[in-house]
N, CA, C and O atoms as a GROMACS GRO file, in nm:
protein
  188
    1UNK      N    1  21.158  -7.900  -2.430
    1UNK     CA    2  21.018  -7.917  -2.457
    1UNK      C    3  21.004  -8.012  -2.577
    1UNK      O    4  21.042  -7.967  -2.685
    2UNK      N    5  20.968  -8.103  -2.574
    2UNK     CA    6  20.959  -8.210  -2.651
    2UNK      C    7  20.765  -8.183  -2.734
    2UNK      O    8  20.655  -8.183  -2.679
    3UNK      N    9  20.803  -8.164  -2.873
    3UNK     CA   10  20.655  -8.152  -2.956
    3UNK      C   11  20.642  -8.300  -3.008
    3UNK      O   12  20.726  -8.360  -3.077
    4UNK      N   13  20.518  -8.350  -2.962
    4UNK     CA   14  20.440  -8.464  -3.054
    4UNK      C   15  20.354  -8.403  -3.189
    4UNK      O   16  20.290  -8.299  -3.202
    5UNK      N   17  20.375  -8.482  -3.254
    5UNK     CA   18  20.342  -8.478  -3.378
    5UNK      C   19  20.171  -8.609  -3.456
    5UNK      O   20  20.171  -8.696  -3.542
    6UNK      N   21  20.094  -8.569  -3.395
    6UNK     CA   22  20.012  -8.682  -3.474
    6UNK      C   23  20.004  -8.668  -3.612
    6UNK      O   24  20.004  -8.784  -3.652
    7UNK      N   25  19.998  -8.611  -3.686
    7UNK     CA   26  19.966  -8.607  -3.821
    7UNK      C   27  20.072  -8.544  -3.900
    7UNK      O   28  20.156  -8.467  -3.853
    8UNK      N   29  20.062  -8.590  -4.054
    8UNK     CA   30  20.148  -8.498  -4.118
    8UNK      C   31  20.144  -8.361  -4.136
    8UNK      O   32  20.235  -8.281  -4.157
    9UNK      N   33  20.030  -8.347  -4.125
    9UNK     CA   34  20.014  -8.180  -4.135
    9UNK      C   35  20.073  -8.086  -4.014
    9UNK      O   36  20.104  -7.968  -4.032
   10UNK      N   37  20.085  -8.167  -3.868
   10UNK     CA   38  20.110  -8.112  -3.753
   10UNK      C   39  20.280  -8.066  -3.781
   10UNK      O   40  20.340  -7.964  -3.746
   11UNK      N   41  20.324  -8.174  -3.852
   11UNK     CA   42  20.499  -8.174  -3.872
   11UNK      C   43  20.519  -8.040  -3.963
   11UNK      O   44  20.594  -7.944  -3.944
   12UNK      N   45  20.419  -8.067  -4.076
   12UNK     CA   46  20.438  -7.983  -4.191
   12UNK      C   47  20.432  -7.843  -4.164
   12UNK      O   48  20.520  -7.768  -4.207
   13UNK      N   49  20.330  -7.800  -4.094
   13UNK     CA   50  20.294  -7.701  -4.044
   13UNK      C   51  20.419  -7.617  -3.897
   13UNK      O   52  20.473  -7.508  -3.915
   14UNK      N   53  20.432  -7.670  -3.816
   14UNK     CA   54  20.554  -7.618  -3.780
   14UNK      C   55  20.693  -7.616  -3.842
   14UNK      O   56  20.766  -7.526  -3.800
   15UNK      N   57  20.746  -7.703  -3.940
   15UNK     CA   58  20.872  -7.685  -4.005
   15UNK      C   59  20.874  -7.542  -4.114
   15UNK      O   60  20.958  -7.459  -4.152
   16UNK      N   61  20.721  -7.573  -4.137
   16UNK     CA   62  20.724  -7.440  -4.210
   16UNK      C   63  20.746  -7.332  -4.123
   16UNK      O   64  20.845  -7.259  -4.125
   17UNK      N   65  20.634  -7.324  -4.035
   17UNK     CA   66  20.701  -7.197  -3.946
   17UNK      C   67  20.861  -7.169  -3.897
   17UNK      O   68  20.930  -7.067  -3.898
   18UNK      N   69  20.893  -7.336  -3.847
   18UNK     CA   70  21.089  -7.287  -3.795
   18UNK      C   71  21.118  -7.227  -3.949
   18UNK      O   72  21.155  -7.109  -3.950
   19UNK      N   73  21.107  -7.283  -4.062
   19UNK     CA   74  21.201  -7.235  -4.180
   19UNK      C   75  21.134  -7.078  -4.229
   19UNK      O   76  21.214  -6.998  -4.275
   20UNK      N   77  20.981  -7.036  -4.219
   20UNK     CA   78  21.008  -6.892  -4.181
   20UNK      C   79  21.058  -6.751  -4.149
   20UNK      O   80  21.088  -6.642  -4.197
   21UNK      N   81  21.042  -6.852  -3.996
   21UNK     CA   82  21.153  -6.798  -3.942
   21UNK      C   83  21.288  -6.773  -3.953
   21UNK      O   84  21.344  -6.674  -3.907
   22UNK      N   85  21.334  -6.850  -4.006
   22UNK     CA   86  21.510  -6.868  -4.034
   22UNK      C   87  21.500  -6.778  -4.157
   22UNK      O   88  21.576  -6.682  -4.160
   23UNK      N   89  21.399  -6.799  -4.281
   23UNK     CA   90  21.430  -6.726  -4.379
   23UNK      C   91  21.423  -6.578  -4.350
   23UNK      O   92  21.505  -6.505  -4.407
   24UNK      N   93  21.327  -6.520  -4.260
   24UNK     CA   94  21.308  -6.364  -4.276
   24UNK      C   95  21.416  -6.332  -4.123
   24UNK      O   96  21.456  -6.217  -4.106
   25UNK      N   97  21.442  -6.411  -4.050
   25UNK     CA   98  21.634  -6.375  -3.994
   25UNK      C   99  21.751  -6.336  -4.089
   25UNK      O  100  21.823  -6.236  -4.085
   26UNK      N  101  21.751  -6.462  -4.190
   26UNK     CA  102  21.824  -6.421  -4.324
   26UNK      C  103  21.803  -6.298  -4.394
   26UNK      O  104  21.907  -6.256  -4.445
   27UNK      N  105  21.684  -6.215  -4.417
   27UNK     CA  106  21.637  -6.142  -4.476
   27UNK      C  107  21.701  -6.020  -4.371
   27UNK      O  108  21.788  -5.944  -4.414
   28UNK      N  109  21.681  -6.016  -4.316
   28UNK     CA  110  21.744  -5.885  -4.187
   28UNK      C  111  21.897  -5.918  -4.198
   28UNK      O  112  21.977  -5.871  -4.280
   29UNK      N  113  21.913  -5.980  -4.131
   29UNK     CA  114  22.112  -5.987  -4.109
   29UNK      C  115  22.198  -6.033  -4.230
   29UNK      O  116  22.321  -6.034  -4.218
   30UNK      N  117  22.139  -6.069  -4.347
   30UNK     CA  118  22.253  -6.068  -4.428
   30UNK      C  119  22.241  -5.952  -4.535
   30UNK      O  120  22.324  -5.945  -4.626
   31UNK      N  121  22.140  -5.864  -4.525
   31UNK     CA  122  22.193  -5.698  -4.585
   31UNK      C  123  22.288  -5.590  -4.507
   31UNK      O  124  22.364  -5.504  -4.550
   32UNK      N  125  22.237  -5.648  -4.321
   32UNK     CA  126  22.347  -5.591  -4.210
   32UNK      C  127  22.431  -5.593  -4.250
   32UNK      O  128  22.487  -5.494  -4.297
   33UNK      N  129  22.502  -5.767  -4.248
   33UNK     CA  130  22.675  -5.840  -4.271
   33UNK      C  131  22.720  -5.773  -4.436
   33UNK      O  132  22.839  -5.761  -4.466
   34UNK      N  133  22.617  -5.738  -4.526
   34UNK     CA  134  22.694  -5.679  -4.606
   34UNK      C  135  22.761  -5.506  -4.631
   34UNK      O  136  22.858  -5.467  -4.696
   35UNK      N  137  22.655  -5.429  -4.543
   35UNK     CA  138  22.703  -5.302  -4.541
   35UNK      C  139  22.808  -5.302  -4.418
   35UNK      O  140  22.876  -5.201  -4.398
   36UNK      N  141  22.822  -5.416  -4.335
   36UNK     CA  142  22.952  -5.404  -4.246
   36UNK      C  143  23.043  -5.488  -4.367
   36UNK      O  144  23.135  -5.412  -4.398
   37UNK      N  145  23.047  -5.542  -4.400
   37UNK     CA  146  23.195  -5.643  -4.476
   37UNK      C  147  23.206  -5.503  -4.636
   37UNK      O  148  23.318  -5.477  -4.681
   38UNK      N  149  23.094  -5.441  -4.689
   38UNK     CA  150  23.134  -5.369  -4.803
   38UNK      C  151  23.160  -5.210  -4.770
   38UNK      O  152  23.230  -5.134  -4.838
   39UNK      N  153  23.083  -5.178  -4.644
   39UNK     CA  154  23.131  -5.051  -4.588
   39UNK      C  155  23.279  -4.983  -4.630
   39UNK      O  156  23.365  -5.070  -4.639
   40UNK      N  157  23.321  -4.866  -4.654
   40UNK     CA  158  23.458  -4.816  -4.637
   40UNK      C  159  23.482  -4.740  -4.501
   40UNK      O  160  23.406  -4.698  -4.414
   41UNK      N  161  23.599  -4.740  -4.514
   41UNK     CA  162  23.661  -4.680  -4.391
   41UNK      C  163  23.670  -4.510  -4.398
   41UNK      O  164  23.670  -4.455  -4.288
   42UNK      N  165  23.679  -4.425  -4.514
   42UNK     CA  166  23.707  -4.340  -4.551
   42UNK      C  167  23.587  -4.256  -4.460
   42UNK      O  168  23.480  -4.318  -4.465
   43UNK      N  169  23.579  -4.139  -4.383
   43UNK     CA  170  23.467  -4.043  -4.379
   43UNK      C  171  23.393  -3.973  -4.476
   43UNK      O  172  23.476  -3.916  -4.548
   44UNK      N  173  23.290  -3.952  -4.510
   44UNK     CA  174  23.171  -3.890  -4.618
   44UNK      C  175  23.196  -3.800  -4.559
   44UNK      O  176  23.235  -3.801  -4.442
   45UNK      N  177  23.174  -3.679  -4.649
   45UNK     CA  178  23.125  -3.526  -4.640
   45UNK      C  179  22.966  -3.532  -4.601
   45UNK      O  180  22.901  -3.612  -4.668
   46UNK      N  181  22.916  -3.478  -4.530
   46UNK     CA  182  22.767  -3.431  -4.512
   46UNK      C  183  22.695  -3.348  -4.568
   46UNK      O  184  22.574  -3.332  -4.552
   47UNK      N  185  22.835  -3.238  -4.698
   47UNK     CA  186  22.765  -3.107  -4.716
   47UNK      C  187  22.850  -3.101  -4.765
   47UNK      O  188  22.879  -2.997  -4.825
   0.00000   0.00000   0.00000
């Protein structure tokens, strides 16, 4: 799908949205990737 762009604002306005997007992806999966990479292996007690 190919987007035309007439104006600067048309460009401005979607890059902001892709980078958004990408930032609040970042915001979710790199607190994931850290409780998997800092996680231990050991079992917790529950009680």
């Amino acid at each position: 799908m190919e987007h035309i762009f007439y104006s600067l604002q048309d460009f401005m306005v979607y890059t902001k949205g892709i980078t958004y997007l990408i930032m609040g992806g970042l915001l979710v999966l790199l607190p994931l990737f850290w409780v998997f990479v800092a996680g231990n292996d050991e079992k917790k007690e529950l009680f």
